[in-house]
VOMAR-360827 format. One record per residue: residue number from 1; residue in one letter; x, y, z of N, C-alpha, C, O in turn. Coordinates in steps of 0.2 Angstrom, whole numbers, plus 5000, padded with zeros to 4 digits. Example, Ala and Ser with C-alpha at 12.3 -4.5 7.8 and 13.67 -1.06 7.14 Angstrom:
+-----+------+------+------+------+------+------+------+------+------+------+------+------+------+
|  nr | rest |  nc1 |  nc2 |  nc3 | cac1 | cac2 | cac3 |  cc1 |  cc2 |  cc3 |  oc1 |  oc2 |  oc3 |
+-----+------+------+------+------+------+------+------+------+------+------+------+------+------+
|   1 |    a | 5066 | 4972 | 5039 | 5062 | 4978 | 5039 | 5066 | 4984 | 5039 | 5071 | 4983 | 5042 |
|   2 |    s | 5064 | 4989 | 5035 | 5068 | 4995 | 5036 | 5064 | 5000 | 5039 | 5067 | 5006 | 5040 |
+-----+------+------+------+------+------+------+------+------+------+------+------+------+------+
***
This chain:
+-----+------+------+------+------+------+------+------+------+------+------+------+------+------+
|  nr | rest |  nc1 |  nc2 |  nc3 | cac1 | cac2 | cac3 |  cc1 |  cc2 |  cc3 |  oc1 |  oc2 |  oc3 |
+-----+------+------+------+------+------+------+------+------+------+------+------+------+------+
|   1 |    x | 5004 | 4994 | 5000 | 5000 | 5000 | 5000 | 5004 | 5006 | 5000 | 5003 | 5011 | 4996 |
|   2 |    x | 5011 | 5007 | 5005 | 5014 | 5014 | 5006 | 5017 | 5015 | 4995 | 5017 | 5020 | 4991 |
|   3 |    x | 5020 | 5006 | 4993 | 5023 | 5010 | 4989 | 5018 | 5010 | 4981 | 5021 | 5011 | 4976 |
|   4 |    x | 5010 | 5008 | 4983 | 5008 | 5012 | 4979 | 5003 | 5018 | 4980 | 4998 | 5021 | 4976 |
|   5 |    x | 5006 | 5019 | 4986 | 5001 | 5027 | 4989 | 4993 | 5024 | 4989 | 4989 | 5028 | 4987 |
|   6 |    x | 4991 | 5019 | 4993 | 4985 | 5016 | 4992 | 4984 | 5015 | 5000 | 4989 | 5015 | 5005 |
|   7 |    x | 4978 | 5014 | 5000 | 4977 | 5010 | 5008 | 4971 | 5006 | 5009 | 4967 | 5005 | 5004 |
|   8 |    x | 4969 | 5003 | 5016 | 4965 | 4999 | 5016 | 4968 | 4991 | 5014 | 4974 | 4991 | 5013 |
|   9 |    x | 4962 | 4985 | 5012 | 4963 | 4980 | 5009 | 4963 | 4979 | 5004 | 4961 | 4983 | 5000 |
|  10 |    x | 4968 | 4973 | 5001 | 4972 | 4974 | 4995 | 4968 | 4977 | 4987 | 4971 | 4981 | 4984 |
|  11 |    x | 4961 | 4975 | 4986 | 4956 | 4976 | 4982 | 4952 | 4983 | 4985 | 4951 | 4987 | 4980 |
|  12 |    x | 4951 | 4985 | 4989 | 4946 | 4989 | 4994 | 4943 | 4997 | 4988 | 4938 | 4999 | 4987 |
|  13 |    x | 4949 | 4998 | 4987 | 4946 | 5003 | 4982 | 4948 | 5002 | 4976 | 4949 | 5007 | 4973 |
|  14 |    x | 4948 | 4996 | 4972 | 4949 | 4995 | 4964 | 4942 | 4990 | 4963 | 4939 | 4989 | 4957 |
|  15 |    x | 4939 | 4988 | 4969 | 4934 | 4983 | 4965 | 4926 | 4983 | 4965 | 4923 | 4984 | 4970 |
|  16 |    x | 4924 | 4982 | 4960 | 4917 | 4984 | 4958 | 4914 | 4977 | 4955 | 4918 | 4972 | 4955 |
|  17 |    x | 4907 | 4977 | 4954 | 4904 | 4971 | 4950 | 4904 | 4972 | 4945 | 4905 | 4978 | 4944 |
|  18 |    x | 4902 | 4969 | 4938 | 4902 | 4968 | 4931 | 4897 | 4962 | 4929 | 4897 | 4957 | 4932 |
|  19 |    x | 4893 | 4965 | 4925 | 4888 | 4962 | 4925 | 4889 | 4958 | 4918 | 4892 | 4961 | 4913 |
|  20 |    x | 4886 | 4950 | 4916 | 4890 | 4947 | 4912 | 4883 | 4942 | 4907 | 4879 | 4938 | 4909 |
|  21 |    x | 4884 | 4945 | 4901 | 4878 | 4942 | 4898 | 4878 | 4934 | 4897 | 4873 | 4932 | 4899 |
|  22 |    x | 4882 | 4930 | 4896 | 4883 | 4923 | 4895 | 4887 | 4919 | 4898 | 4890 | 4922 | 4902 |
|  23 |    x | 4889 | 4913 | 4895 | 4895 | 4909 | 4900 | 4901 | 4911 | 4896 | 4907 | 4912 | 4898 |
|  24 |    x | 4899 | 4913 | 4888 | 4907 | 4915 | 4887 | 4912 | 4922 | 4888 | 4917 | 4924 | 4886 |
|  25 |    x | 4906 | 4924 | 4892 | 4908 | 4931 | 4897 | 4912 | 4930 | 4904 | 4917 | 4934 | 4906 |
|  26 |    x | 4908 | 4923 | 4906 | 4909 | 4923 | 4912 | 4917 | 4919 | 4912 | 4921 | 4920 | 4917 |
|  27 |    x | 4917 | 4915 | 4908 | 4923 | 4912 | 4907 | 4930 | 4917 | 4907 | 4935 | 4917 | 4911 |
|  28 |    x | 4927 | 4922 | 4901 | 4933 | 4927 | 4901 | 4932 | 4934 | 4908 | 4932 | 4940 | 4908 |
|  29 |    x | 4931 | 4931 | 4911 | 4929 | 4937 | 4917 | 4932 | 4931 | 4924 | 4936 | 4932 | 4929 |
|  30 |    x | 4930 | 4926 | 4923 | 4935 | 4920 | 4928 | 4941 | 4922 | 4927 | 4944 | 4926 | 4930 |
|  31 |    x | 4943 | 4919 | 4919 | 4952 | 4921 | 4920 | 4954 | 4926 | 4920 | 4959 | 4928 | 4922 |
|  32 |    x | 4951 | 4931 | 4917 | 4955 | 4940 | 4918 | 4955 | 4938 | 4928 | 4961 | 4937 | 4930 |
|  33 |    x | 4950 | 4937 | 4931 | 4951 | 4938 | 4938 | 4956 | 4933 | 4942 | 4958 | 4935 | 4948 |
|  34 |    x | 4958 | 4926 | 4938 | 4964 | 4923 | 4938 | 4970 | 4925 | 4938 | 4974 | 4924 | 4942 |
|  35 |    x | 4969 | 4927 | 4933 | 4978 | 4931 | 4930 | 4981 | 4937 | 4932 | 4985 | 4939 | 4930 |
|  36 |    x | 4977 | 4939 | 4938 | 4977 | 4946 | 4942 | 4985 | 4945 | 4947 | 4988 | 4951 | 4947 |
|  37 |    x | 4987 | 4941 | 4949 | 4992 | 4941 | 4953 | 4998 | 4940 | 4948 | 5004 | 4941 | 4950 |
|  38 |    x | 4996 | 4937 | 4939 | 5000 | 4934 | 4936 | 5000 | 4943 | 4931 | 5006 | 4942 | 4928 |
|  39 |    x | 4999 | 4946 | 4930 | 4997 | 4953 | 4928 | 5001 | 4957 | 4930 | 5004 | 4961 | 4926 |
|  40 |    x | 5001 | 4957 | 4938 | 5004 | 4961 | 4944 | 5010 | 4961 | 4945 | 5013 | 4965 | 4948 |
|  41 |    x | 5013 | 4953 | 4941 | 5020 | 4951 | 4942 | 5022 | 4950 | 4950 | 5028 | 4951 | 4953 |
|  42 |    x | 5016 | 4948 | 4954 | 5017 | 4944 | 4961 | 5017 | 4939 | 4960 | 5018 | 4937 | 4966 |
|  43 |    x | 5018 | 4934 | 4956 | 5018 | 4926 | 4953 | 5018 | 4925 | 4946 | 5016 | 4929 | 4942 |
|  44 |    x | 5022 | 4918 | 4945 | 5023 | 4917 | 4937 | 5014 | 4912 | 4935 | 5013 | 4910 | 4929 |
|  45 |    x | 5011 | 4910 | 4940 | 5007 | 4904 | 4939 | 5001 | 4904 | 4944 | 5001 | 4901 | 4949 |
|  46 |    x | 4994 | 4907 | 4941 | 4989 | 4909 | 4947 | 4988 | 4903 | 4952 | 4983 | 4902 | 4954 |
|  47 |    x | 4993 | 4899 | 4953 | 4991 | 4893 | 4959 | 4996 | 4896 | 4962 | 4997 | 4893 | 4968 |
|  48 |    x | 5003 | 4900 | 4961 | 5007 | 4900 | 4968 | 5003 | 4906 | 4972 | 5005 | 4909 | 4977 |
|  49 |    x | 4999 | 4907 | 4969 | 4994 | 4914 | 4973 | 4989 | 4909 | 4977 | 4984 | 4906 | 4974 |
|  50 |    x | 4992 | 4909 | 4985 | 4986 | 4904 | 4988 | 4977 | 4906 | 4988 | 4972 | 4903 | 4986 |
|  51 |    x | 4978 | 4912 | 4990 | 4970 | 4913 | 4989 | 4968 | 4917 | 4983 | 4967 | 4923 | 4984 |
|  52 |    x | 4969 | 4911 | 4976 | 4967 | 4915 | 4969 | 4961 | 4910 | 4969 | 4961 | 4905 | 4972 |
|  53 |    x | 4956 | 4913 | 4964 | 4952 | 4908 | 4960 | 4953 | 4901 | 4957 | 4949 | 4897 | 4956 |
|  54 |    x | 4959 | 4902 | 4956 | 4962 | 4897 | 4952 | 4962 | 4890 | 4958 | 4960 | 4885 | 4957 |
|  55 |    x | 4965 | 4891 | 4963 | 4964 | 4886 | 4969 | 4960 | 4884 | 4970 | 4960 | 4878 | 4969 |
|  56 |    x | 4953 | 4888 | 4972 | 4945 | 4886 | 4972 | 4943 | 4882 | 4967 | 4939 | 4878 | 4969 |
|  57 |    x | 4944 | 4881 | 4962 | 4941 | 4878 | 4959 | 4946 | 4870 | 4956 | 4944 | 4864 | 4955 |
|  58 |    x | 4954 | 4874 | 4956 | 4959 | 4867 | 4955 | 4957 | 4863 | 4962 | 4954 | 4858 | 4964 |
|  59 |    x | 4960 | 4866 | 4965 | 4960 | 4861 | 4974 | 4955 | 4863 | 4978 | 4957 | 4864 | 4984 |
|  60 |    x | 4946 | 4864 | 4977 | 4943 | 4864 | 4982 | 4943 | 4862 | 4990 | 4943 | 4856 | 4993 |
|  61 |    x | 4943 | 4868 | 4994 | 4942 | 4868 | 5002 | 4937 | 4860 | 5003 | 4934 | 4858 | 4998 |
|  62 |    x | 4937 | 4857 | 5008 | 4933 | 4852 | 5009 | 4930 | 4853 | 5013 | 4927 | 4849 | 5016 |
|  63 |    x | 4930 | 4861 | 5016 | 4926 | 4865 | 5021 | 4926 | 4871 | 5023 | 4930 | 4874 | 5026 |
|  64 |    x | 4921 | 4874 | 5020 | 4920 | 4883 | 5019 | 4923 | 4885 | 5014 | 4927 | 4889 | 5013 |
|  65 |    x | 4921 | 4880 | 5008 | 4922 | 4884 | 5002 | 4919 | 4889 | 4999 | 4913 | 4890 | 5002 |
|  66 |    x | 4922 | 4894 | 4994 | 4918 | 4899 | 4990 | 4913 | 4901 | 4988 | 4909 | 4905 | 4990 |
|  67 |    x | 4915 | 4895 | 4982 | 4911 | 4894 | 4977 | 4906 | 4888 | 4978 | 4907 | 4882 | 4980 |
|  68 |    x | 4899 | 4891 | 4975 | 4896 | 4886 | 4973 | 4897 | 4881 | 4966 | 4896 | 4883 | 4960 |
|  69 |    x | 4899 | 4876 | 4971 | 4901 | 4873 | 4961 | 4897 | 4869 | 4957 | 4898 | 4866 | 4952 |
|  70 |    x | 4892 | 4868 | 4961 | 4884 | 4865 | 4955 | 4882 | 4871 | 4952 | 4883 | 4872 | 4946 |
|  71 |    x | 4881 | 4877 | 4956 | 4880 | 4881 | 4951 | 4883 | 4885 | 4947 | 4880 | 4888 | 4942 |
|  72 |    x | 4891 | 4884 | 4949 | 4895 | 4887 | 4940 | 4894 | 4882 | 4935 | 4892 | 4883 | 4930 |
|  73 |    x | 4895 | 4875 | 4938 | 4896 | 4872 | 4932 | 4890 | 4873 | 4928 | 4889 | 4874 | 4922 |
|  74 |    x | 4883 | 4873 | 4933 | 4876 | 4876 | 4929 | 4877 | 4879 | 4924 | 4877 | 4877 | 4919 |
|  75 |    x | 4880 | 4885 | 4926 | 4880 | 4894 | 4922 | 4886 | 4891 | 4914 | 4885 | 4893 | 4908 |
|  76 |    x | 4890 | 4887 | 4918 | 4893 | 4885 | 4912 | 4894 | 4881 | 4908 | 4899 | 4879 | 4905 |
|  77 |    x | 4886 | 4879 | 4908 | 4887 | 4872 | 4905 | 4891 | 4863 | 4906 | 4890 | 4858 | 4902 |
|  78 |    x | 4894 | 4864 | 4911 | 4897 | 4859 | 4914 | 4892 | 4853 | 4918 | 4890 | 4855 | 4923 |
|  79 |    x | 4890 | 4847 | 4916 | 4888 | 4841 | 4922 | 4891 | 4839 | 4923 | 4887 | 4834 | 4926 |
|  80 |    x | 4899 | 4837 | 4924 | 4904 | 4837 | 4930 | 4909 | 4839 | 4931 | 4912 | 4842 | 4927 |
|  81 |    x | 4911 | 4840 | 4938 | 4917 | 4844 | 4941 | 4923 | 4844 | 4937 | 4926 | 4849 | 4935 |
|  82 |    x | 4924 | 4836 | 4935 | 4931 | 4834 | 4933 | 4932 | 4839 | 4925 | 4936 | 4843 | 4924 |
|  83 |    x | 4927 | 4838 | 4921 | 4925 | 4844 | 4916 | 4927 | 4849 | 4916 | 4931 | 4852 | 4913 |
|  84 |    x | 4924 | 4852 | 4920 | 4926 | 4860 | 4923 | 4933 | 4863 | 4924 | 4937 | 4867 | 4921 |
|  85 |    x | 4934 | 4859 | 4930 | 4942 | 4858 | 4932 | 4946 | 4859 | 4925 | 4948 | 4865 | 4923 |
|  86 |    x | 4947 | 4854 | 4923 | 4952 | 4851 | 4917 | 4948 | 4860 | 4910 | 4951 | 4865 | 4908 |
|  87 |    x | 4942 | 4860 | 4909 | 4943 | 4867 | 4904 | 4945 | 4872 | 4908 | 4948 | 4877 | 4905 |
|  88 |    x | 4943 | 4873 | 4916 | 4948 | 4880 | 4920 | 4954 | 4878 | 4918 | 4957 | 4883 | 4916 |
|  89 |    x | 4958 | 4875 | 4919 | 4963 | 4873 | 4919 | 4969 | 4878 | 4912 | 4973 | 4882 | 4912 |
|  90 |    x | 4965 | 4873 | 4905 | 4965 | 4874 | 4899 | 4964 | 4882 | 4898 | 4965 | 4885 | 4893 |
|  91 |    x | 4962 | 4885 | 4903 | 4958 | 4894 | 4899 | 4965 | 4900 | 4904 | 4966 | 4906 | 4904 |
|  92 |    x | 4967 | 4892 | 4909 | 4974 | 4898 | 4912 | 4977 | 4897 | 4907 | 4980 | 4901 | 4904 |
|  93 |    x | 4980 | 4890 | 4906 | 4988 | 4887 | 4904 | 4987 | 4891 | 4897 | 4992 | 4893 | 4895 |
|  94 |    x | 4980 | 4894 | 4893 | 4980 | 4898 | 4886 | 4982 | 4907 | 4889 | 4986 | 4911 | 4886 |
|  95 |    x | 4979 | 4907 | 4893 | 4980 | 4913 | 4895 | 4987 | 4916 | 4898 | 4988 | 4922 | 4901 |
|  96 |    x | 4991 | 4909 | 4898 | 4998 | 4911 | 4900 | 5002 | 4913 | 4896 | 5007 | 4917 | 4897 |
|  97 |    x | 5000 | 4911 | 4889 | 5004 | 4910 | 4884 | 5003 | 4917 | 4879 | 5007 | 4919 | 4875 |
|  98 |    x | 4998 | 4921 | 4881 | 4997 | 4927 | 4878 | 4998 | 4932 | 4884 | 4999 | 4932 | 4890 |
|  99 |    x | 5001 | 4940 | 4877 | 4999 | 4948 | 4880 | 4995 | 4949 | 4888 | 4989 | 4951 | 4888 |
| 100 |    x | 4997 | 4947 | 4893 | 4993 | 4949 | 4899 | 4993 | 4955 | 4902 | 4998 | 4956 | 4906 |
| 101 |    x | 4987 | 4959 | 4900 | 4987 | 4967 | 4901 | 4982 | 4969 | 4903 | 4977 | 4966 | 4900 |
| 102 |    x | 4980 | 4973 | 4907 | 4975 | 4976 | 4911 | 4969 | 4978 | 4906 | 4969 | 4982 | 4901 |
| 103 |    x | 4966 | 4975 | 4908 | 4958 | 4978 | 4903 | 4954 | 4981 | 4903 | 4950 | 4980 | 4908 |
| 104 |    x | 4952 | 4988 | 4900 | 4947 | 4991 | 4903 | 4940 | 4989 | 4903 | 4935 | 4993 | 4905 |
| 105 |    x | 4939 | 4983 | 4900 | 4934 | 4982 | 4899 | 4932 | 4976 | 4906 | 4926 | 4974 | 4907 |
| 106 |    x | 4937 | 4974 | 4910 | 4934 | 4972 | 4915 | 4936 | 4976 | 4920 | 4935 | 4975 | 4926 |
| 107 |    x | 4939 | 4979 | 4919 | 4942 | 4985 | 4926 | 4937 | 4990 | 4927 | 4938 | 4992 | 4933 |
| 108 |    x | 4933 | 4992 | 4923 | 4931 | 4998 | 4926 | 4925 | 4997 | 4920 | 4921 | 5002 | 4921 |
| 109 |    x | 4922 | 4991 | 4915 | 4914 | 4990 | 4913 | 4908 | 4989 | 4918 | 4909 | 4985 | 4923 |
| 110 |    x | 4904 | 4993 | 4917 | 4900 | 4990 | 4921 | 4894 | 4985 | 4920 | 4890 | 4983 | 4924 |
| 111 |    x | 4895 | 4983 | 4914 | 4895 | 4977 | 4909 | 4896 | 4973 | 4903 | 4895 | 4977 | 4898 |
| 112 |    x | 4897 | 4969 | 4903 | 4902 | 4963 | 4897 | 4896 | 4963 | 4893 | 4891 | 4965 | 4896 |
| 113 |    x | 4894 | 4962 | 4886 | 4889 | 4958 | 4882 | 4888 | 4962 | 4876 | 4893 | 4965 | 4874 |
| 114 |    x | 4883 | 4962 | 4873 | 4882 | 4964 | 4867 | 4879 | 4971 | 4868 | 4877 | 4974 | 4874 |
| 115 |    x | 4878 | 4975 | 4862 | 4874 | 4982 | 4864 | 4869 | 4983 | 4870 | 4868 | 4985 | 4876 |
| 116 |    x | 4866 | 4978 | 4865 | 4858 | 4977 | 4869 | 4857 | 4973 | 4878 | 4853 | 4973 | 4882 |
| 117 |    x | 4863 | 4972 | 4878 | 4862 | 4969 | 4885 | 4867 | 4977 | 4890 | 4865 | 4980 | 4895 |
| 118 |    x | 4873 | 4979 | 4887 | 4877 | 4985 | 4889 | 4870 | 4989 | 4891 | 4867 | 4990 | 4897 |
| 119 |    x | 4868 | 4991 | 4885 | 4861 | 4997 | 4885 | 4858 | 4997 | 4890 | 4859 | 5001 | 4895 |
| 120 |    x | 4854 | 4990 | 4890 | 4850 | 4988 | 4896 | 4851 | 4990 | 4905 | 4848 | 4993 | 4909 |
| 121 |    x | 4857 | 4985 | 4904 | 4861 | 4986 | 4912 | 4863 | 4993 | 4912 | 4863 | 4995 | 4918 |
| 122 |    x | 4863 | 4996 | 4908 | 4864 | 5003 | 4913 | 4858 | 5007 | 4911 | 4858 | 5013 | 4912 |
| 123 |    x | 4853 | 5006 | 4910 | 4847 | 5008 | 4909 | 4844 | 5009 | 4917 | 4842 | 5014 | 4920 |
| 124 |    x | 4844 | 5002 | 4918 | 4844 | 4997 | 4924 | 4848 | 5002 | 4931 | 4844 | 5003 | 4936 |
| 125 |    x | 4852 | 5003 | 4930 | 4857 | 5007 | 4934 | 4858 | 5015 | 4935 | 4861 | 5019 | 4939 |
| 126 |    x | 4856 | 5015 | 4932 | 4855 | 5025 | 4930 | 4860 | 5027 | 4931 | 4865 | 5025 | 4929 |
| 127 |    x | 4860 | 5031 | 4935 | 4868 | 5034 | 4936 | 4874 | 5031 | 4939 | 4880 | 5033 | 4938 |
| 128 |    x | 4872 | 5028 | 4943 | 4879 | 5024 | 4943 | 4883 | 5020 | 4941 | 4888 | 5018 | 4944 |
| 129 |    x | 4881 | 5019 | 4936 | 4887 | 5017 | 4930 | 4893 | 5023 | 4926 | 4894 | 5028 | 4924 |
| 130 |    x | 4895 | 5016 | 4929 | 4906 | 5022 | 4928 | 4907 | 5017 | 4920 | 4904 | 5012 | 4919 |
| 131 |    x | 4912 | 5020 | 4918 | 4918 | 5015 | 4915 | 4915 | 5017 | 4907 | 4910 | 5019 | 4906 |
| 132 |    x | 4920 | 5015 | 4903 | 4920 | 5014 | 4896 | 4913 | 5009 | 4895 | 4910 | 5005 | 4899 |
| 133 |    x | 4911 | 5010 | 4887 | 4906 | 5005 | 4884 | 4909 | 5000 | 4879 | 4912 | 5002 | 4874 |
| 134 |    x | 4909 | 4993 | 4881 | 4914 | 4989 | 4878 | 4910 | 4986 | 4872 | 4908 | 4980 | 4871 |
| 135 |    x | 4909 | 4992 | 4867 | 4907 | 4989 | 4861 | 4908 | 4993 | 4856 | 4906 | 4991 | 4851 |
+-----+------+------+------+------+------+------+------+------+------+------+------+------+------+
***
């Protein structure tokens, strides 16, 4: 915090929600939030970051876990864990191999999707919507 002139908790003043039209939103809005520690250049690999997303869902807690994971695999089309696993896995080991750079379109959108859904959600939101329109 001192040596980025910040204070509080680590996220406390950079994080917001983002609203996510489909799974292949939600997928690329998992790994942007995976790759955060690998971004920041605090790790070469989101699992030596013990509490990343990438842990929760590679080695789940066997008590007081996060996530609910009937329900992602729901959202993402997944009917079993081992499934899920093995393509999260695949969507980091791709996302290592690429430009990893700060996005404004998950940093500061206050929704992922097509016009009609953008439109909408800040319809929905009236003024409270910050950030660039990612279309």
């Amino acid at each position: 915090n001192q040596r980025k002139n910040r204070k509080g908790a680590f996220w406390e003043d950079r994080y917001h929600a983002t609203a996510v039209q489909n799974d292949s939103h939600l997928i690329q809005c998992i790994n942007y939030i995976d790759m955060n520690m690998v971004r920041a250049g605090v790790v070469d690999h989101p699992e030596a970051w013990k509490q990343s997303g990438y842990n929760e869902i590679q080695n789940p807690r066997k008590r007081y876990g996060l996530i609910n994971y009937d329900y992602l695999m729901k959202l993402l089309s997944f009917s079993e864990y081992d499934s899920l696993k093995a393509a999260h896995n695949q969507w980091v080991e791709n996302a290592l191999t690429q430009t990893n750079k700060k996005d404004q379109v998950w940093t500061k959108s206050i929704a992922v999707g097509d016009k009609q859904f953008i439109e909408k959600t800040k319809a929905l939101l009236g003024d409270k919507v910050l950030g660039p329109t990612p279309y």
